[in-house]
N, C-alpha and C positions, 0 to 999 in steps of 0.2 A: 673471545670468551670460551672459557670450557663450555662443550656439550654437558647438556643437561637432557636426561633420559627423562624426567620427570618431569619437564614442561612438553616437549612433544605426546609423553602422555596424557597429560592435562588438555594440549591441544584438539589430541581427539578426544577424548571424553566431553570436550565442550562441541565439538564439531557435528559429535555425533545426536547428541543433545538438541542441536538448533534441528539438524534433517531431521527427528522424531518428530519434532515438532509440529515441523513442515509441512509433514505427512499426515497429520492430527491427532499422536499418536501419544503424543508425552506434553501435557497442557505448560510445563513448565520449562520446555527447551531454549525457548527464547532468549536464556539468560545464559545460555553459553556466549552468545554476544560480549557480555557481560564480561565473563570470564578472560575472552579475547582482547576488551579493551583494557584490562588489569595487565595481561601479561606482553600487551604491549608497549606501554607506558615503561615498563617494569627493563624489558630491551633495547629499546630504543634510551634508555637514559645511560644504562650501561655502557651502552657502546659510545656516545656521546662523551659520554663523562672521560672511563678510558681512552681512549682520544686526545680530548683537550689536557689530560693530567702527564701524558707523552708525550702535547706538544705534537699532534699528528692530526689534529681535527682540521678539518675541512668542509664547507657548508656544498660548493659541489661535489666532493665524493659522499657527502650525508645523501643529497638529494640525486645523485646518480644512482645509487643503491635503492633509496626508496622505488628512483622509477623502475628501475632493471626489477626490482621484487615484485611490484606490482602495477603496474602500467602491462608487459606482455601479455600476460593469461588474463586481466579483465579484459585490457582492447579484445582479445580471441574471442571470450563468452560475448561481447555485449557485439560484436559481428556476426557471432552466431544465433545470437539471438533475434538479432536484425531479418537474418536471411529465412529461419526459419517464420519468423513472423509475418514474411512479406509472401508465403504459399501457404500459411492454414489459415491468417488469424481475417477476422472482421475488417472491413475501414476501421471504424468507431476504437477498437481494438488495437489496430496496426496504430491508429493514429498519436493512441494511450502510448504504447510500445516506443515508438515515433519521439516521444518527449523524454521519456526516461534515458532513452541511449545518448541525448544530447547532455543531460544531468547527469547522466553514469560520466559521461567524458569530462565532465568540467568540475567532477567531485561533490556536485551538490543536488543529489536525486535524495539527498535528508529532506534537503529543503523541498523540492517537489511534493517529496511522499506527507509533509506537512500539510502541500495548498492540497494537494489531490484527493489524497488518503490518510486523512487524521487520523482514523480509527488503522492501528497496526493489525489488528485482531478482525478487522473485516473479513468475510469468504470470498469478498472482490479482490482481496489482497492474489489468494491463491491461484490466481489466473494471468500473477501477473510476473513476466517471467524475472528483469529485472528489479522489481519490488525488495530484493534482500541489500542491495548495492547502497541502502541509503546508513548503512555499517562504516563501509569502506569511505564514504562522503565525510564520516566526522571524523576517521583515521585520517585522513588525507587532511583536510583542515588545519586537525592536529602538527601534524608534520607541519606545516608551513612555518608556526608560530611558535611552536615547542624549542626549536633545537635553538634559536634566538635567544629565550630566555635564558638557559641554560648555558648556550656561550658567554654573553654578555656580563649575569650576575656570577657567572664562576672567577672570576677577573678578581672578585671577593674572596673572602672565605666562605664555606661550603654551607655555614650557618646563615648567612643574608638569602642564598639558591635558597636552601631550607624553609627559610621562614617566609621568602615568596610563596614559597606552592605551596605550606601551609594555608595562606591567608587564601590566598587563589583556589584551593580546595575546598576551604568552609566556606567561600564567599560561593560558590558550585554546588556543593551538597544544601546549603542552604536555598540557591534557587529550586533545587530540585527536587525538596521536601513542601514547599510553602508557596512557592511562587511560576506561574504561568498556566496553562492547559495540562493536559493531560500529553497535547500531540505535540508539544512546543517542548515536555521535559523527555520526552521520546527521542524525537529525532536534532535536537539542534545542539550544538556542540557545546553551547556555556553551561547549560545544564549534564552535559556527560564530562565534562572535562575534567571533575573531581576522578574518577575511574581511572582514567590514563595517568594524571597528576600524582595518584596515588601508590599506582606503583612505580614512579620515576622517584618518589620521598622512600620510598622502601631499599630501591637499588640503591642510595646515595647512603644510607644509613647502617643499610647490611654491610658496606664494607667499613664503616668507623665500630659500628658495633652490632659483631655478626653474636648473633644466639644461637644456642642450641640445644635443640628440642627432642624430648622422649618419645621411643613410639607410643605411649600411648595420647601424646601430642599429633604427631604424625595421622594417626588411625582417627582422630579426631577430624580433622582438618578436611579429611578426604571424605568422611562420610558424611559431615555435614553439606559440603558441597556437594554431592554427591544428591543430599537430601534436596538442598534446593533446587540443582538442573530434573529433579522428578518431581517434585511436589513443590517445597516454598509453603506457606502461610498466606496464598491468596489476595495477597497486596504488594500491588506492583512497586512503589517505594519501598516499602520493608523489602519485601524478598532482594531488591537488586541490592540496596544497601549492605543487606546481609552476603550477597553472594561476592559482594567485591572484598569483604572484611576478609570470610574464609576462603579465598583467593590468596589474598596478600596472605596469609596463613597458611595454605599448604605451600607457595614460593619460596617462604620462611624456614618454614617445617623442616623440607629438603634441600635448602640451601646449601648445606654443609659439606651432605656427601658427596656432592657434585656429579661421578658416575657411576657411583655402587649405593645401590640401594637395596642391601641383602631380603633382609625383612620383607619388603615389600615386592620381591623381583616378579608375581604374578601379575603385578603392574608395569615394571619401569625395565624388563627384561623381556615381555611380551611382544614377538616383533610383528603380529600384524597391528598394535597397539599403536606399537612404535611407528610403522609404515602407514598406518593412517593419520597419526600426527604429523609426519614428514607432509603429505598430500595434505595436508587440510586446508590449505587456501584452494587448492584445484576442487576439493570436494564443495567447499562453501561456494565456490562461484557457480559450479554446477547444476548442484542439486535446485537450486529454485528451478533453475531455469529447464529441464526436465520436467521435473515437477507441474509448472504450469502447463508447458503445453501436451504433457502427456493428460491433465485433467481439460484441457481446451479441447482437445480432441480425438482421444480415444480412449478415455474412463470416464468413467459420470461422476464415478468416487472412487480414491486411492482406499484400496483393504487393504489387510492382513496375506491375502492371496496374490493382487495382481501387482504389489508393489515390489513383490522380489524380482520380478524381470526390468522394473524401474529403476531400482539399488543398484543392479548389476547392470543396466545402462549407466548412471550417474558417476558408478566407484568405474569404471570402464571407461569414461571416457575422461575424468581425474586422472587416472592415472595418465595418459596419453598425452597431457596438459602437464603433468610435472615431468615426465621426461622429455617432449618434448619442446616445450617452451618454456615451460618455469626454470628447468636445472640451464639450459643455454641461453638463455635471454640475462640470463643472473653471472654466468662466469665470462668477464672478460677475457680468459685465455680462448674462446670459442665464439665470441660473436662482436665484432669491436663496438665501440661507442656511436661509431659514424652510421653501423648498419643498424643496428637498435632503435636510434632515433630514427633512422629512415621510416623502416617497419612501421614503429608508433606514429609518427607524424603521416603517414596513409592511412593506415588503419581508422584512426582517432578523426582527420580531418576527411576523409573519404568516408567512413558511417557518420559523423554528424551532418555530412553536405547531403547525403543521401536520409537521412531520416528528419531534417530539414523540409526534404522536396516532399515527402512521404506529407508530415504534418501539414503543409502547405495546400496538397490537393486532398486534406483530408483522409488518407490513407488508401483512396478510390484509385487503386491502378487499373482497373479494369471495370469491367460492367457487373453484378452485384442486382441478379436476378431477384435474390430472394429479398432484397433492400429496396429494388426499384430504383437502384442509382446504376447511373451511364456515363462511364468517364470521361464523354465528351462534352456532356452537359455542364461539366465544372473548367475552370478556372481560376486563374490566378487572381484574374482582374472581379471574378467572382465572389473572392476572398482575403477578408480582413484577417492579417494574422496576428496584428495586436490586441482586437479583443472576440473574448470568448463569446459573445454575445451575439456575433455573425459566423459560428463558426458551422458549418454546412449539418454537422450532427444533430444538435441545438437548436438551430435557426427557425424550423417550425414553432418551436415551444416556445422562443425567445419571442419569436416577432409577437405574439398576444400581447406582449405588454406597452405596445399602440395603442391598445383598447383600455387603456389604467389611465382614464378621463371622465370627467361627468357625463351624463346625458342629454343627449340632443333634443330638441323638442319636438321632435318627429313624432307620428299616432303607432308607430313601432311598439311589441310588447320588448319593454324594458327589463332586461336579464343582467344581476348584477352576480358576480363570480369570484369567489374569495377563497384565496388561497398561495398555495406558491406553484412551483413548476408540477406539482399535481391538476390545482386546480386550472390551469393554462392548459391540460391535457384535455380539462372538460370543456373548455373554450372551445378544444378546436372541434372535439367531439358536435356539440352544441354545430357548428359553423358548416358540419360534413354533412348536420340533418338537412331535411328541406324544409327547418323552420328557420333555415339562415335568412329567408326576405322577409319573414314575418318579424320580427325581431333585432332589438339593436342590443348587443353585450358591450356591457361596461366592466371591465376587472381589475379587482383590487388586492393589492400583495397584501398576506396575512400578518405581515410585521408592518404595516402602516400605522401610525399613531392616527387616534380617532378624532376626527375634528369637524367643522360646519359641513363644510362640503361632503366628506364622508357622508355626513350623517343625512345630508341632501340623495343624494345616493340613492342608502338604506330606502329612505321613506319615496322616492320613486318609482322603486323597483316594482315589478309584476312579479318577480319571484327572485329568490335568494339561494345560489349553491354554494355550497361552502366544500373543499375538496383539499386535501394540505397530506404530505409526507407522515409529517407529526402533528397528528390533531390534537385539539385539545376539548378537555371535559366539555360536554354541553352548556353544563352553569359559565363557565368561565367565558366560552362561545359568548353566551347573552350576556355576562358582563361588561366584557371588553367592547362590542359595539353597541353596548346601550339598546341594547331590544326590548320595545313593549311588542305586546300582547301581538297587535296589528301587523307587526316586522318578521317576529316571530312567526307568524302562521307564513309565514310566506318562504320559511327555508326549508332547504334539502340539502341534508349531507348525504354527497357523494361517498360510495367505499373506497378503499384501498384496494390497491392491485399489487401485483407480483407479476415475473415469467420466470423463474429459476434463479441460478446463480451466474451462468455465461453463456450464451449463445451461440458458444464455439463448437461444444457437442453434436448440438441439433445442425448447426452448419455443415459438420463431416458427416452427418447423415444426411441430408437434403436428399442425394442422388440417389436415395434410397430408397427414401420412403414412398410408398402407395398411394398412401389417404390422408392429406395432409389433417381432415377433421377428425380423423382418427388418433391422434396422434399428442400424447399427451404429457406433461413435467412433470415432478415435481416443484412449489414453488420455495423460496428459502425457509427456512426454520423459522419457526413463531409467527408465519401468516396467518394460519388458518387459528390462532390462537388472537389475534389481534382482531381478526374478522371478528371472531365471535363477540371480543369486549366490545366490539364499536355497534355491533346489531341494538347490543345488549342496552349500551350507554343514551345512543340515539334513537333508540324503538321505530314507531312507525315512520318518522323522520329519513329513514337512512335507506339509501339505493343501493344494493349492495351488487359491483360490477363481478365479483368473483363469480357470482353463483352462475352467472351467464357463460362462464367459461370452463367452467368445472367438471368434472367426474364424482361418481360416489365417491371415488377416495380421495376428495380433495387435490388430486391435483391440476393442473389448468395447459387451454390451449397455449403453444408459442406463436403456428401460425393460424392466418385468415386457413378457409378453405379452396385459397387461391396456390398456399404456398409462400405467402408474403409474412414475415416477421412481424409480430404487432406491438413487438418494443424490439429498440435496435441495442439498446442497454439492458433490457430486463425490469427496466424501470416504468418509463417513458413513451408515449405511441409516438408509432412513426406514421403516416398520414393513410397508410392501408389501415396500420391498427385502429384507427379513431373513424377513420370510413367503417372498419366492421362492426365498431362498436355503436357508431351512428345508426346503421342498419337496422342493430337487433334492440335499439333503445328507441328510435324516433315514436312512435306511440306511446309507448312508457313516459319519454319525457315530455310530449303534446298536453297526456293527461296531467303529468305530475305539475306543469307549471299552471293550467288551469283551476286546478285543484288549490294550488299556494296562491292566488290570488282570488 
């Protein structure tokens, strides 16, 4: 194919786009993605199609190229991110890390970032270094099935190829306007597959009927994409739709001139422009991974100040990555077939056996002071690695729901507890006071349908806590379990907690700090905004656990004043955190449950 100076510029200007992003910097970068999947579909059909029309295609030199493109410099990042993960990051952390490098290797960390991380737009996302790889999962996919189609229906005339990825495109863009989740048209391939699709009908059509376009077509094209990688219209289907249209639009635009593009040469003539579209795969696998553990453990928050030393890490170590492994892993006159797969087949099967053994003990390679975990106390035979539900991080919070049974007839005060993995926090709490012999808890998951024995429960109970991630109204509370007056006086909504955003920070601080009750977060965005609606919703009803942890300016302990993490998530106690919070509530909740009954 002729070089094209105008897609390498496109390349970065979308490249650059996603890093803004990344950074927090530019709300709409995301959709350089976007971009990438258009002018991939838009290459790979090219060169396919050319091929098969010369009677030169080949499905192993198709997918020897893919690997040689992309298999070296991931396998590199997702090794480097292994290693670096296995001396800063958390267990709980490593262990996260742990599962992605297995999904990075097998093409499908989309589908992970799905079960894991619905929400793409999370600040948990930013902590995580492989977290951008679930891009490359629907590329790779792609590949698998694409270049099939395309062999197969070309055997026709070019009209039946056509009118497939027609129908295959609107049957795509139609999932992806109308049908699924939000995280399901995100990250899974039948819903993006219109994006790739659509610039493979573009490449096939530009050469039966190439157009050509005015500059003020051209000036057009660019500033509109242009407008959506920085702003967009604030709707994630519009914008993307819209960024794939003016995509296939500036591909169009400049199709013609191939490698002069006068008019525009402050673009397409521009060689760090150029040199960062050449890099932009070394840059895109990078910069996350930077990114996160530079916020895991030596910035609190990436600015405007401390991220030029991060850039110039990320563009620094990209470039090192394209010349050293992207430009020789990709030319067979320099590296053969026999060593390439060598490489990847260690690389690929040596980090997943190792990030394997990593998930398996939990991510606990060593002892984990501030955790109160000792990695001789774990094992294999310790752990279930099929379900999540014995998995050593968890396992505190899981095991309460032993106790999701009716009541015994014991002279026990009957404590009923409703909620989800919030309210099992109170359970344990509850279990760490010393009204654990006074007392029998019964717990009930908040999405339980209400029924006899439920409601058996309710009306045994000596008192009612009610404790959940996502609460809901009061009214709606006493609707859903049928609350008279008598049931009613008898509950207590627990508050809402926080501990920041990662506990990677405060962990590269540990050896540092003095006083550990000194020592204080902030907790994520819209806490102390959620506290206040629920004081506000629940009145004298409500316990509110922040205020216990607090500073005037809102923000909250991480650890006990032992030094012990009191969430190992940010979420969640860990059995220090619910021992300190048993501590400084045992009175408070003696009264409060007397008081409810």
């Amino acid at each position: 194919m002729v070089y094209r100076k105008d897609i390498d510029a496109l390349r970065a200007i979308s490249v650059i786009a996603v890093i803004f992003f990344h950074l927090g910097f530019l709300k709409n970068g995301y959709l350089g993605v976007d971009v990438f999947f258009v002018i991939s579909g838009y290459l790979i059909t090219s060169i396919i199609k050319g091929e098969i029309n010369k009677g030169q295609f080949s499905f192993w030199k198709f997918y020897e190229r893919r690997i040689r493109r992309i298999l070296p410099a991931l396998s590199f990042t997702v090794v480097a991110a292994l290693i670096f993960g296995y001396y800063l990051m958390l267990p709980d952390d490593l262990e996260n890390l742990a599962q992605s490098v297995i999904a990075s290797n097998l093409s499908i960390n989309n589908v992970l970032m799905l079960i894991t991380s619905a929400d793409y737009w999370a600040v948990k996302n930013d902590y995580k270094p492989l977290m951008h790889t679930w891009s490359l999962g629907i590329e790779e996919q792609f590949y698998l099935i694409y270049p099939l189609i395309i062999f197969y229906l070309s055997k026709w005339k070019d009209t039946i190829l056509l009118l497939f990825l027609v129908i295959i495109s609107v049957l795509s863009v139609s999932l992806f306007l109308f049908y699924g989740s939000t995280a399901a048209r995100f990250y899974l391939l039948p819903y993006r597959f219109f994006e790739l699709a659509l610039g493979g009908i573009f490449a096939i059509t530009n050469v039966a009927y190439p157009i050509s376009y005015s500059n003020r077509f051209k000036w057009f094209f660019l500033a509109a994409l242009s407008y959506m990688l920085v702003s967009g219209f604030g709707e994630n289907r519009i914008d993307v739709i819209l960024t794939v249209l003016f995509s296939l639009g500036y591909l169009a635009a400049f199709n013609k001139e191939g490698q002069s593009h006068i008019q525009f040469s402050v673009f397409f003539e521009n060689k760090i422009l150029l040199f960062l579209g050449k890099i932009s795969f070394s840059l895109y696998l990078w910069h996350q991974i930077v990114f996160a553990f530079a916020r895991y453990s030596f910035v609190e928050e990436i600015t405007p100040m401390n991220q030029i030393p991060i850039q110039v890490l990320t563009f620094s170590l990209s470039v090192l990555s394209y010349y050293l492994i992207e430009n020789p892993f990709r030319n067979k006159k320099v590296l053969s077939n026999t060593f390439v797969f060598s490489v990847l087949i260690i690389c690929i099967l040596g980090s997943s056996l190792f990030a394997g053994y990593l998930y398996a003990i939990g991510g606990i390679h060593k002892d984990f002071k501030s955790l109160s975990l000792k990695k001789q106390e774990f094992s294999f035979q310790k752990l279930n690695l099929l379900s999540s539900k014995d998995n050593i991080h968890i396992h505190y919070n899981e095991k309460v729901r032993e106790l999701d049974k009716p009541f015994s007839t014991s002279n026990s005060k009957k404590i009923l507890v409703i909620g989800n993995s919030f309210g099992r926090d109170i359970v344990n709490v509850l279990l760490e006071t010393e009204l654990k012999d006074s007392i029998e808890i019964s717990y009930l998951d908040d999405q339980t349908e209400m029924n006899s024995e439920i409601e058996q429960r309710i009306i045994n109970a000596y008192a009612i806590f009610y404790c959940a991630k996502d609460f809901v109204s009061k009214n709606e509370f006493k609707r859903r379990y049928v609350l008279d007056n008598s049931a009613w006086n008898k509950l207590i909504c627990v508050g809402t907690k926080d501990f920041g955003n990662s506990n990677g920070i405060h962990f590269a601080r540990y050896q540092s700090i003095q006083n550990f009750s000194k020592y204080y977060i902030s907790p994520k965005k819209g806490i102390s905004q959620l506290e206040r609606k629920l004081k506000k919703e629940w009145g004298a009803k409500y316990l509110s656990l922040l205020d216990l942890i607090s500073d005037s300016k809102g923000n909250v302990r991480a650890f006990t004043a032992q030094g012990k993490f009191i969430s190992q998530d940010t979420v969640h106690f860990t059995q220090d955190g619910a021992r300190y919070f048993a501590n400084m509530l045992f009175k408070k909740l003696q009264s409060l449950i007397l008081e409810a009954h």
